[in-house]
N, C-alpha and C positions, 0 to 999 in steps of 0.2 A: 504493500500500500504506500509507504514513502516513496519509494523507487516512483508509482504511479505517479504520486502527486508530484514531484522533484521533475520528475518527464516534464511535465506542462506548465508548470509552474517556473521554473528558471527559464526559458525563451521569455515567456511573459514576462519577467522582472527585468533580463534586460531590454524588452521591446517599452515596457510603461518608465523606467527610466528614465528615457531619451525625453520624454515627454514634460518634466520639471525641466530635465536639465537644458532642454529649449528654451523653458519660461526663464530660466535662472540667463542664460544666453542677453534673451531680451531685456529682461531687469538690467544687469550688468553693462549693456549696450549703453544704455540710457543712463544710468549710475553714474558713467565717464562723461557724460557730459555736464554745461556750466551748471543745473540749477534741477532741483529735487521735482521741480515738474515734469520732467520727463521721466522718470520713475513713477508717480502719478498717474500720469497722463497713462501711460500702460496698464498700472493693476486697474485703473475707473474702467477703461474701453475693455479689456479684457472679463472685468466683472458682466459687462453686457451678453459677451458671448457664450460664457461660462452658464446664466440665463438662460440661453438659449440653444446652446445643445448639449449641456446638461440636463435640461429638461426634454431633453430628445432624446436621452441614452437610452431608452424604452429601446430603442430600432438596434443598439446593438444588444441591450440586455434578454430583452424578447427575442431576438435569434437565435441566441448562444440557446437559451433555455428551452425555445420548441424544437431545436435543430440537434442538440444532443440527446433530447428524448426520443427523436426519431431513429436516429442513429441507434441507441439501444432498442428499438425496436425491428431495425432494420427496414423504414418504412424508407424504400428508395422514393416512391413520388412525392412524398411530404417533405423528404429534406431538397430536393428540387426547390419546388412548388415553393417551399415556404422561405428559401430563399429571393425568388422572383416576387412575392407579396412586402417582403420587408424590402425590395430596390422599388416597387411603385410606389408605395408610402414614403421612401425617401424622398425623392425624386419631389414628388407632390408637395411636399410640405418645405423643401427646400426654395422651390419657384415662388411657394407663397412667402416666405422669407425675404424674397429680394424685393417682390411686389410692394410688401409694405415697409420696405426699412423706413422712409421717412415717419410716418407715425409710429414705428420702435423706437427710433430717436429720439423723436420729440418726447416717449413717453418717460423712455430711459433715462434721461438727463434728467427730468423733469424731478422723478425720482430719487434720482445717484444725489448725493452730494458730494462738494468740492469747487475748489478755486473757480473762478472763469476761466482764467489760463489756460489750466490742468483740463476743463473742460472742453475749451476750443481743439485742443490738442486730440483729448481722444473722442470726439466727433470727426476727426480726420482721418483717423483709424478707423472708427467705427464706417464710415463709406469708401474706402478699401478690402476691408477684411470680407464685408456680406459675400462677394461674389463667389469666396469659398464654399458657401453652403450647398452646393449641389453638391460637389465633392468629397467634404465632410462628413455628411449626411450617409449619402452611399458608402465610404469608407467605415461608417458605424456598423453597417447591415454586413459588411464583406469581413472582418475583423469577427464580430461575434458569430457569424457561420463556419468559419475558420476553426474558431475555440470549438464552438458545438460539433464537429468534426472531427474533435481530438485531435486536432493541430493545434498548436501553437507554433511553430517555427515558422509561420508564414506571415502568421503578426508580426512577429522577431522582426524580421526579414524588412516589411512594408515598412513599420516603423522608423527602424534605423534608417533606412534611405529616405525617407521624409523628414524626419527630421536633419540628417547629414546635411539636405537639398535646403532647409530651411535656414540653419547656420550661416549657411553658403551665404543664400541670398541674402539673409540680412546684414551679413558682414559686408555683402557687397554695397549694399545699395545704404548703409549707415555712415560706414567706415571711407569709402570711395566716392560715393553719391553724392553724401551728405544730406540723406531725407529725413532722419531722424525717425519719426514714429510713424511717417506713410510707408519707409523702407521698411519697417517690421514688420507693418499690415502687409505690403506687397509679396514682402517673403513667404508668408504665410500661404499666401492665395497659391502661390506657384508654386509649392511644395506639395501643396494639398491638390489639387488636381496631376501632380506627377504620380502622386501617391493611387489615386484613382484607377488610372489608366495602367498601373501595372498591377494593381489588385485584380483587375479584370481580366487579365493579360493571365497571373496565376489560375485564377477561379477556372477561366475556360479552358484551359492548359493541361490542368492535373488535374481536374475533376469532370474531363469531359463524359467519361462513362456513366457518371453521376448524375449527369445537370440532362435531364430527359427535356426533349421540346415542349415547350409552353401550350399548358391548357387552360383555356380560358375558363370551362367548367369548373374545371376543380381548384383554381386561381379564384375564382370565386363563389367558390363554396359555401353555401352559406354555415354549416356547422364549423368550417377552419375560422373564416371572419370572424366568428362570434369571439371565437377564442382567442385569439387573434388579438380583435380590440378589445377585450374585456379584460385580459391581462395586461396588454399595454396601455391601458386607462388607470389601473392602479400603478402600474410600475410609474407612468407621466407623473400623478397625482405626487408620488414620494419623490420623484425629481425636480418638480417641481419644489415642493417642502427643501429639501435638500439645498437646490442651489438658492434660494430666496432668501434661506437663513445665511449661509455664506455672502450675498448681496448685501444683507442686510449688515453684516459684518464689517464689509468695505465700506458701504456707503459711512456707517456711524465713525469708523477712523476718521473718513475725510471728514466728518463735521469735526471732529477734534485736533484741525490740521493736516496742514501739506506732509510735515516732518512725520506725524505720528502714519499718517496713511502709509508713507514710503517704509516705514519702519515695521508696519502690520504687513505690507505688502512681500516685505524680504522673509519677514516670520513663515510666509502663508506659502513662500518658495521651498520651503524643508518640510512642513506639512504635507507638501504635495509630494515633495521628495517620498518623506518615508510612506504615505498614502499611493503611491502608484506601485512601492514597494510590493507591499501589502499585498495590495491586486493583482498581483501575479501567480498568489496560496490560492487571492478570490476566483480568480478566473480557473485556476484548475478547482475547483472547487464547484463551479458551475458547470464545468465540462464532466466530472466524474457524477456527481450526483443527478447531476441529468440522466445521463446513461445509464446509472442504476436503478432508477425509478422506472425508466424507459423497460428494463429487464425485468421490473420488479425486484428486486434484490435490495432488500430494505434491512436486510442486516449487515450488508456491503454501505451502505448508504450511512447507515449509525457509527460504525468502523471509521469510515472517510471524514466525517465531522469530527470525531473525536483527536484525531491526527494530525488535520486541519488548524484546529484550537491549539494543538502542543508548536505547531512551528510557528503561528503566530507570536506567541507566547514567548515563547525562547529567542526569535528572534526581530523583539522590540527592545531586548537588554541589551545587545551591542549598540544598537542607534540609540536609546539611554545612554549609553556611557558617553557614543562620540560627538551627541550633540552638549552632553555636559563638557566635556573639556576641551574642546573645539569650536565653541560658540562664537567668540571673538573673532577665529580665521574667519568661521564661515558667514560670519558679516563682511568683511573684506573681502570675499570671495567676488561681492554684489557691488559694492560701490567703496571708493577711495574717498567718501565725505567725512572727514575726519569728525567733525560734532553730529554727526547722523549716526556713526558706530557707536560715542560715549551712549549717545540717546539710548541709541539699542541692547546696549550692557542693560540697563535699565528694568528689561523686559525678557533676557535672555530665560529665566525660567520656564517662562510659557513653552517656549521651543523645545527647554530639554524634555518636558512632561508629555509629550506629543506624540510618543512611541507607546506609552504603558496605557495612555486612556483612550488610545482609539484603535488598537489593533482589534479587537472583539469585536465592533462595529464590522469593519472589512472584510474578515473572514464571513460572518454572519450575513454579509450581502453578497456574496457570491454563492453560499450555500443555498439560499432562502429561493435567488437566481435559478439557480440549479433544477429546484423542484417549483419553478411558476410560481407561491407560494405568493402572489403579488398583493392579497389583501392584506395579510402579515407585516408585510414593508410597509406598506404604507400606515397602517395603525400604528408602528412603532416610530413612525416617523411625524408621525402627527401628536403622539404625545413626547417624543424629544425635543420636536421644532416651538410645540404653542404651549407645552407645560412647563417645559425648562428652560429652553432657552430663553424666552422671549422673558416668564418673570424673573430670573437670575440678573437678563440685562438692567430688567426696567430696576431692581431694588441697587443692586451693584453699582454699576457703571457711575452715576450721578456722584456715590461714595468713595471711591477706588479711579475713578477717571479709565483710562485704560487699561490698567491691570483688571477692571470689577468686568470690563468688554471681555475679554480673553476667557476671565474665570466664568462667566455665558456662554465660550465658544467649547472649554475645556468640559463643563458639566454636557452637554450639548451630545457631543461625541460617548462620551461616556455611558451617558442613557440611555441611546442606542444601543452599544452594544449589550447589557444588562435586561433591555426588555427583549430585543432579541431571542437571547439565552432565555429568558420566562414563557417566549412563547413558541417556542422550537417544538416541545411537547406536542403539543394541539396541530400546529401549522405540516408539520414534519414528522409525525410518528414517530417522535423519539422518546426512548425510554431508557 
């Protein structure tokens, strides 16, 4: 069973990786520059996206989870099938994305807080970046059919070179150009439809014995749709809670300043770090317990979570130890702003606390994944997001300033993972 998990779990760690260490890329870009609004100006516009296909990982979490139950069942037309259902649904909701970016904008800013500066800046981004959404979108649906296929090395794969491509180009067009934060937007766009076209390029490649020609019948079936949207309406529901609370995050930094945003914003880059970590357990974790349900094998399944939790577990105390004593470099890592680091000594705790209270959350959403289990997610995310977080902030934050923020963000995480574990029972036959 570790050997299992270790299989698909390490490509995913290094394929989610690349993906902070991109964001840390962009931070950093912006860091060497004159003035703390451009560090800003990226975590505000990037808060917007985060919105908005955060709130869309339905398309790649619904994949992985109808597509490795198929696979355990060996239903060849459904893992097809249900892969061509989650690219029209992409696709759809992507074109409605660029339709309406202006009133997302207007609503988003409207929203967000922070500088005007900071704001003009990432409205500049923010009308560069949309055009990705086709791209993104589809790469959500191709990535979690990928997992649900018990690959991972193909994620590995897409990833690194997307992001590689992404580097590239924002080194080009920051560093050489001189765009500042349209070059990071630009990077993005063209990394992310590279990315696209050789996900496609795999899918029809190595899975052409798989991928049966298109029926529109059974494409839209109406017992597959039901299921369909009726899972990806709760998984939306918790993504949405999800990213709205992290929004909600951003947005209250910038009302407490340009400096403290920049300095929430670099915290939220290690976060991500050891969080996409994490999701590399999650994601074989939805791939395995997919397939064991798919089989039936529910005592394979109890086995797999239990395993799951120990490497979480074990390994959040090395990222404990190196965000404790390494705190300082890895502010330096981000920006050469010499009273932006003292600031962030400040606050260095929050960081180091960031592996032990959220690893249980992670594992527990890719397992919950695994088995569709999507009204579960979203109950326990409705009472993390509107029972804790939200009055921890309102009592805290006013008393503690930004530390009482954090100590909302850390309770936040934590209760997730804890009602999680309470509701595994019922949700998951576990006993």
């Amino acid at each position: 069973m570790n050997k299992s998990i270790l299989r698909l779990a390490i490509p995913n760690i290094i394929s989610n990786i690349t993906v902070p260490i991109l964001g840390m890329v962009d931070i950093a870009l912006m860091g060497h520059l004159e003035s703390a609004v451009y560090i800003g100006a990226i975590g505000l516009g990037s808060v917007i996206f985060n919105v908005l296909y955060l709130s869309l990982g339905f398309l790649r979490m619904g994949t992985t989870g109808f597509t490795a139950q198929a696979y355990g069942r060996s239903d060849a037309t459904e893992i097809a099938h249900g892969l061509y259902r989650a690219l029209t649904v992409a696709f759809l909701l992507a074109f409605l994305l660029i339709a309406l970016q202006i009133p997302i904008e207007k609503l988003s800013f409207y929203l967000l807080n922070g500088s005007e500066e900071v704001k003009a800046l990432a409205r500049e981004y923010f009308y560069i970046r949309i055009y990705a959404a086709p791209a993104t979108l589809a790469l959500f649906v191709l990535m979690g059919w990928f997992v649900g296929m018990q690959n991972t090395v193909l994620p590995m794969i897409l990833s690194i070179i997307i992001n590689v491509l992404n580097v590239g180009f924002n080194l080009y067009f920051v560093n050489v150009l001189k765009m500042d934060v349209a070059g990071v937007a630009l990077g993005t766009v063209l990394a992310q439809y590279g990315g696209l076209f050789l996900g496609l390029f795999f899918a029809f490649r190595l899975y052409r014995a798989k991928l049966q020609p298109v029926k529109i019948a059974i494409l839209l079936q109406l017992e597959h749709l039901s299921r369909f949207f009726r899972v990806n309406r709760d998984l939306l529901l918790r993504s949405i809670l999800l990213i709205l609370t992290l929004s909600f995050f951003t947005s209250e930094s910038a009302a407490l300043g340009d400096q403290i945003l920049a300095i929430n914003s670099m915290i939220l880059q290690y976060f991500f770090v050891f969080s996409y970590f994490m999701d590399g357990f999650a994601y074989a974790g939805e791939a395995l317990i997919g397939k064991h349900i798919g089989k039936n094998d529910f005592k394979l399944m109890r086995l797999t979570i239990r395993k799951l939790l120990m490497w979480g577990f074990i390994l959040s105390l090395p990222f404990l130890g190196f965000y404790g004593l390494a705190h300082q470099s890895l502010f330096k890592l981000i920006t050469d702003n010499d009273s932006l680091i003292l600031l962030a000594e400040d606050y260095r705790l929050w960081m180091i606390l960031i592996p032990v209270t959220t690893f249980a959350a992670f594992i527990w959403d890719g397992i919950y994944i695994g088995a569709t289990a999507s009204v579960a997610m979203r109950n326990s995310m409705l009472i993390a997001s509107l029972l804790v977080f939200l009055p921890c902030w309102y009592f805290l934050q006013p008393l503690y300033f930004n530390h009482g923020l954090w100590i909302a963000f850390h309770a936040f995480m934590l209760s997730r993972g804890i009602v999680m574990t309470l509701y595994s029972k019922r949700a998951l036959q576990v006993n």
